[in-house]
C-alpha positions in Angstrom: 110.2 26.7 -159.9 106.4 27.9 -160.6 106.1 29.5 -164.6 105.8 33.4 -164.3 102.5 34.4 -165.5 101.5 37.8 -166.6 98.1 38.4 -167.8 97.6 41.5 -170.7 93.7 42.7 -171.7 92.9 44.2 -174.9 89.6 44.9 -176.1 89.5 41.7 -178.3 91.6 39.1 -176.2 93.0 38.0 -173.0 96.8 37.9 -173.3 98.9 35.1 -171.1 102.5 35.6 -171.1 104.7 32.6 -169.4 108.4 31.8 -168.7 109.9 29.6 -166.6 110.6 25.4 -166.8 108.7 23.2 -168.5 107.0 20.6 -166.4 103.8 19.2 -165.6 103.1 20.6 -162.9 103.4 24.3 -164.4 101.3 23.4 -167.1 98.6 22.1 -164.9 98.7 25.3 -162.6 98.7 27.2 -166.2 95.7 26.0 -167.6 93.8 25.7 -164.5 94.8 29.8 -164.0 93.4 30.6 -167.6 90.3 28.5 -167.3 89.6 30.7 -163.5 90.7 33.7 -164.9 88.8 33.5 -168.7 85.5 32.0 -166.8 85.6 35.0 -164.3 85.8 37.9 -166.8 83.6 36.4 -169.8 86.8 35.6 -172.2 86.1 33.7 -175.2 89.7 34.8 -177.3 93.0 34.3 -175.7 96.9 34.1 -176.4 99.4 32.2 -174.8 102.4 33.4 -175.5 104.7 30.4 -174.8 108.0 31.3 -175.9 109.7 32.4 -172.4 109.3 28.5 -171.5 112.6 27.0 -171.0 112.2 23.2 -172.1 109.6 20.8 -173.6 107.5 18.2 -172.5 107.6 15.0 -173.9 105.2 13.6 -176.4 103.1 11.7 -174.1 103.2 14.7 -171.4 102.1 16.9 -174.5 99.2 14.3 -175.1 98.1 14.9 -171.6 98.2 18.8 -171.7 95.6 18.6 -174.9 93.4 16.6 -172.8 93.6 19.0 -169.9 92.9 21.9 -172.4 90.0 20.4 -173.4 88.8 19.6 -170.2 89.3 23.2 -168.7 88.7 25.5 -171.7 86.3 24.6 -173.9 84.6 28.0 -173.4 86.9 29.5 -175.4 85.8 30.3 -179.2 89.4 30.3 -180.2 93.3 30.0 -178.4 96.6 30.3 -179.9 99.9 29.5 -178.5 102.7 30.6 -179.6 105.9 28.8 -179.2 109.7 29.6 -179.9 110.1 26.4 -182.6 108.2 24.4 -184.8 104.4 24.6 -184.3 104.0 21.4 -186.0 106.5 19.1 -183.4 103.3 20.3 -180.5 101.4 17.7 -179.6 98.6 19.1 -177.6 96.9 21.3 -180.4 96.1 17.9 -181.9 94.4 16.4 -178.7 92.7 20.0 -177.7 91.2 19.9 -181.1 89.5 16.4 -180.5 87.9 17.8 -177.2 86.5 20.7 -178.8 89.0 23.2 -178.4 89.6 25.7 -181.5 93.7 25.2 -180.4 96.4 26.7 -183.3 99.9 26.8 -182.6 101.9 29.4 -184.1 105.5 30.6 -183.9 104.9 34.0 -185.6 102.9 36.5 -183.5 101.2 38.3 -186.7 99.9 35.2 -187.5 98.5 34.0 -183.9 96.8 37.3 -183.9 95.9 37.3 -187.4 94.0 33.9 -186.7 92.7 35.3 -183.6 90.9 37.8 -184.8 89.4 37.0 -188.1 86.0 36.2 -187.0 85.7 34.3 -190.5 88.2 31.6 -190.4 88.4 28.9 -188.1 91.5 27.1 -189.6 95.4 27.8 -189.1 96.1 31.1 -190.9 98.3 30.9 -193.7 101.2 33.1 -194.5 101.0 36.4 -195.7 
């Protein structure tokens, strides 16, 4: 079964909400979707919002998403995911991040945005 994909503007970022099973395959079709639809309409902020995704990929699968994050969006200034569990046990930030990708992973929204849209930081935010 394909991850549902719903796409939200705002006048700062593009908005990707997902659910559905984790596998490669949904990943792949994911990432390739953003890259089409950020390319087509100028993007250069966006949030994934990851938490409707039922499962995880393993570590070496993670490893493999990075890569193909850095591969298809590296015309992004700045993405955040957000996730439903610990930010730090996600793998593909780490690889994204190697390939040029300004990647954070986050499971709080206010801080994904808060990251997101302070045009003077470049690292994870911290808490409030």
């Amino acid at each position: 079964m394909p991850f549902t994909v719903t796409v939200e503007r705002t006048a700062q970022y593009i908005r990707f909400g997902v659910a559905g099973p984790a596998s490669l395959k949904n990943y792949f079709d994911l990432i390739d979707g953003a890259a089409k639809e950020t390319l087509a309409h100028g993007d250069k902020i966006g949030l994934v919002d990851l938490r409707g995704v039922v499962g995880r990929l393993n570590f070496t699968d993670q490893f493999f998403i990075g890569d193909v994050v850095g591969q298809k969006l590296p015309h992004l200034e700045k993405l955040a995911t957000l996730v439903a569990d610990d930010p730090g046990t996600y793998n593909s930030e780490k690889v994204a991040n190697r390939k040029g990708v300004n990647l954070r992973t986050f499971d709080s929204e206010e801080q994904a945005l808060a990251w997101l849209l302070d045009k003077t930081r470049d690292g994870p935010a911290t808490a409030l």
